[in-house]
C-alpha positions in Angstrom: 40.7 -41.7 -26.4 40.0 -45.3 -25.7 39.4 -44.7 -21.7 39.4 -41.8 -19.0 39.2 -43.2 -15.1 40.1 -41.5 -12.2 42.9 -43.7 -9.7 43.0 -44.6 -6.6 44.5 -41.2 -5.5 41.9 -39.3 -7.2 43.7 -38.1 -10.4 42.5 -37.9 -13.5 44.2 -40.4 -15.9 43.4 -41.6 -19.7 44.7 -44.0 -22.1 45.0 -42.2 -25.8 44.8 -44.6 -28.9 48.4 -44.0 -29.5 49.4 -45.2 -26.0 46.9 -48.4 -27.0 48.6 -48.9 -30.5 52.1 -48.9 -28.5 50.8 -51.5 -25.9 49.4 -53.5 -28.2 52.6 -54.3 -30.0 53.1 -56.7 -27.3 50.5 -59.1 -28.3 49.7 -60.7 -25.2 48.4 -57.3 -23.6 45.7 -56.8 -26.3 43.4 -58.4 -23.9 44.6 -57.0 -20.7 42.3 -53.5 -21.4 40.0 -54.4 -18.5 43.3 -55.3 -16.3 45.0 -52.2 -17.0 41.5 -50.1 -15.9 40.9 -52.3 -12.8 44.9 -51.6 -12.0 44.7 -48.2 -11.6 41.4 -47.9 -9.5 42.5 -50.6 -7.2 45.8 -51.9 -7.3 47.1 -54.9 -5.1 49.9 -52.5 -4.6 50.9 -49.0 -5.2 54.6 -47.2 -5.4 53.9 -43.7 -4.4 57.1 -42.3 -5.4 57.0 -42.8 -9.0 53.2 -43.6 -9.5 53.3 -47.5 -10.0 50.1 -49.3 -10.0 50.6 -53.3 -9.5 48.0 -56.5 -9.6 49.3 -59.6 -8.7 48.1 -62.8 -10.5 47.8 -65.6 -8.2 48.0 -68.3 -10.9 50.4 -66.9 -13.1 52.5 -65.6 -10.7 53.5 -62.5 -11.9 52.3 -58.9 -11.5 50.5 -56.7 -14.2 52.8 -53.0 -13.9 50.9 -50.2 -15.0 
């Protein structure tokens, strides 16, 4: 397991090397592991509905979906 958090909402949820192995065959997110952690205890925005976590990058302009 590479990490185990609990979210904003108070569930449990973890990140299993084979999730890791999938995300990182998009290169740029190998560096985003701290990102993806920090998105799901406090997003800048959260979708209810279907459990979307969102962070919005001010200088890049884009938001990180988890």
């Amino acid at each position: 397991m590479i990490f185990e958090i609990t979210d904003k909402t108070g569930r449990k949820i973890y990140l299993s090397n084979e999730r890791w192995k999938h995300i990182n065959l998009h290169s740029y997110m190998a560096s985003k592991l701290e990102d993806i952690k920090n998105t799901l205890i406090i997003p800048n925005k959260f979708d209810d509905t279907i459990k979307n976590y969102y962070t919005y990058y001010k200088n890049k302009k884009r938001y990180l979906l988890v």
